[in-house]
N, C-alpha and C positions, 0 to 999 in steps of 0.2 A: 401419452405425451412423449416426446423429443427426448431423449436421453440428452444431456448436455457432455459437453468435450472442452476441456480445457488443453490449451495449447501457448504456445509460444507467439505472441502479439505480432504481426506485422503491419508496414506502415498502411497496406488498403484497411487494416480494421481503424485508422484513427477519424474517419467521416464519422462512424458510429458511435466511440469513444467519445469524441468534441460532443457529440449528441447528450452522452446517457450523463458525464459531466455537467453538460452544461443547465438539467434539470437540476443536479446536486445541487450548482450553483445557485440557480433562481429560487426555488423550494426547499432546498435542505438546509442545513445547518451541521454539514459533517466539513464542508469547506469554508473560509472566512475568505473565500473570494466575494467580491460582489459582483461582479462582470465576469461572465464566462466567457473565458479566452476563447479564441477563433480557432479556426485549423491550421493555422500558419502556424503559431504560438504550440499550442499542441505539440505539431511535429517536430520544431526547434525541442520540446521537453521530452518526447520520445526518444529524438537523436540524442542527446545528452546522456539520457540514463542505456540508452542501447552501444553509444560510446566506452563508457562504464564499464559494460558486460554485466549489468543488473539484470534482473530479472523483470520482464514487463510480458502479463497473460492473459489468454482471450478466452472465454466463457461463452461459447456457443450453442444453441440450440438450431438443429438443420444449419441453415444457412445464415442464420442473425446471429448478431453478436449481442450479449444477453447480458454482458457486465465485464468486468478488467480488472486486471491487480498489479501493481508493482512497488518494488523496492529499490531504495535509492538513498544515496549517503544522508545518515543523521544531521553531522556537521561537516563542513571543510576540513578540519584542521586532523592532520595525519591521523593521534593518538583513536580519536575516533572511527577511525578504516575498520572497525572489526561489528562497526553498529550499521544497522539498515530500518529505515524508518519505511514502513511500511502505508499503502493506500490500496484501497477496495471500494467499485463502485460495481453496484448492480440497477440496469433497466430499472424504471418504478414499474413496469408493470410483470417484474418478473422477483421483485422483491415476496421474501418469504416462502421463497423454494428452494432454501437452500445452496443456490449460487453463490453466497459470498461465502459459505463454508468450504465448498468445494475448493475457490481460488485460494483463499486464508492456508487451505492445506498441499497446495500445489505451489505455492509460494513460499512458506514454511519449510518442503521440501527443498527447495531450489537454492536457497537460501541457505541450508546446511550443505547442500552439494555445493556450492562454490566457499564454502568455510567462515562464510559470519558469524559471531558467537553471540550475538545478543540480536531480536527485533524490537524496536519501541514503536508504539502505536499512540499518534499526537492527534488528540481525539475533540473534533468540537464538539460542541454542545453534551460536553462528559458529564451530563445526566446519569446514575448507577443503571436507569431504563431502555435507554437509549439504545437501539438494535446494533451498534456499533460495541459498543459497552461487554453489551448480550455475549455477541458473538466471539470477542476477543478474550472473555472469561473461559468460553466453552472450548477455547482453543487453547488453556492451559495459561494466559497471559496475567499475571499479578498488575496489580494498582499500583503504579508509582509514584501518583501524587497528582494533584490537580491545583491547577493556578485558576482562582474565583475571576468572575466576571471580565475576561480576558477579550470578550468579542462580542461585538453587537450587531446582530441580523435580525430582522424582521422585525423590530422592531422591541428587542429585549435584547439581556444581558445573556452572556452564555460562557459558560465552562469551561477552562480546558482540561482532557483527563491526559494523563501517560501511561500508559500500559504496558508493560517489558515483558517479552519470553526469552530465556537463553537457549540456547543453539550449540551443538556439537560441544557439549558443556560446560558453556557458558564462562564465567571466569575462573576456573577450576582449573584447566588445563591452560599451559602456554599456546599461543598462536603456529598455527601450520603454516612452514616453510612455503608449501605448496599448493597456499590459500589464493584465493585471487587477491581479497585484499593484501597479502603479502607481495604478491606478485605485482601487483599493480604499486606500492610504495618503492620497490626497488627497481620498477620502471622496465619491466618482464612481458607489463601482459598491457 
């Protein structure tokens, strides 16, 4: 099999992306969309977080794109510039290969190298089962709390979990001078 390559998203991977989304949309329960956004929509959310200088990744195998991950601000409001809510979506038919580990750990990176101190993971259908769940445990991420019956898809109620990892240590240390999020509040970067 294809060895997979993660790399740094560009706007020709968002045809694929709107694609591998838009299954989440229609069958899953990791999103509380109910209409999968188009490609217009998409790229206006890619340009936003590529504005940013967030991080947004592409999961390849040969020449497919096999899944995506990005981070992008928690909240609006300043005090929060040092949190990055994070998203992971992998192909269904490339699900349980390990792709959303890969991205989860290339993201994780990326995420300390521009100086975030915390990631939270806003998780639908926060089931403790839930391959979302799974994976965000295995990646070191503590339970933060879940709000009951928050979103109704397919036809039932469903969960929201929160999941927190900190990042270049987390609240422990004061914020870097030299952080993007710093950089980007005093209007730098």
């Amino acid at each position: 099999m294809t060895a997979i390559t993660v790399r740094p998203a560009t706007r020709a991977d968002l045809p694929a992306i709107t694609e591998i989304y838009a299954d989440a949309v229609q069958n899953g329960t990791s999103s509380y969309e109910l209409v999968p956004p188009d490609l217009a929509e998409m790229t206006t959310r890619f340009a936003a977080l590529e504005a940013g200088g967030f991080p947004y990744l592409a999961a390849t195998r040969g020449d497919r794109l096999v899944g995506y991950a990005y981070a992008g601000a928690f909240r609006p409001r300043p005090a929060y510039r040092f949190i990055v809510e994070n998203s992971v979506y992998v192909a269904p038919d490339a699900q349980g290969e390990g792709i959303g580990r890969l991205l989860m750990e290339a993201l994780i990176d990326a995420s300390k190298r521009l100086g975030f101190r915390q990631m939270i993971a806003v998780i639908g259908d926060g089931r403790s089962d839930s391959a979302s769940v799974r994976l965000h445990s295995k990646m070191g991420f503590a339970d933060a709390g879940k709000l009951v019956g928050t979103g109704y898809k397919h036809g039932r109620w469903l969960d929201t979990a929160f999941m927190q990892l900190a990042l270049n240590e987390g609240a422990h240390a004061p914020p870097d001078p030299a952080s993007l999020p710093e950089r980007r509040f005093r209007g730098e970067a």
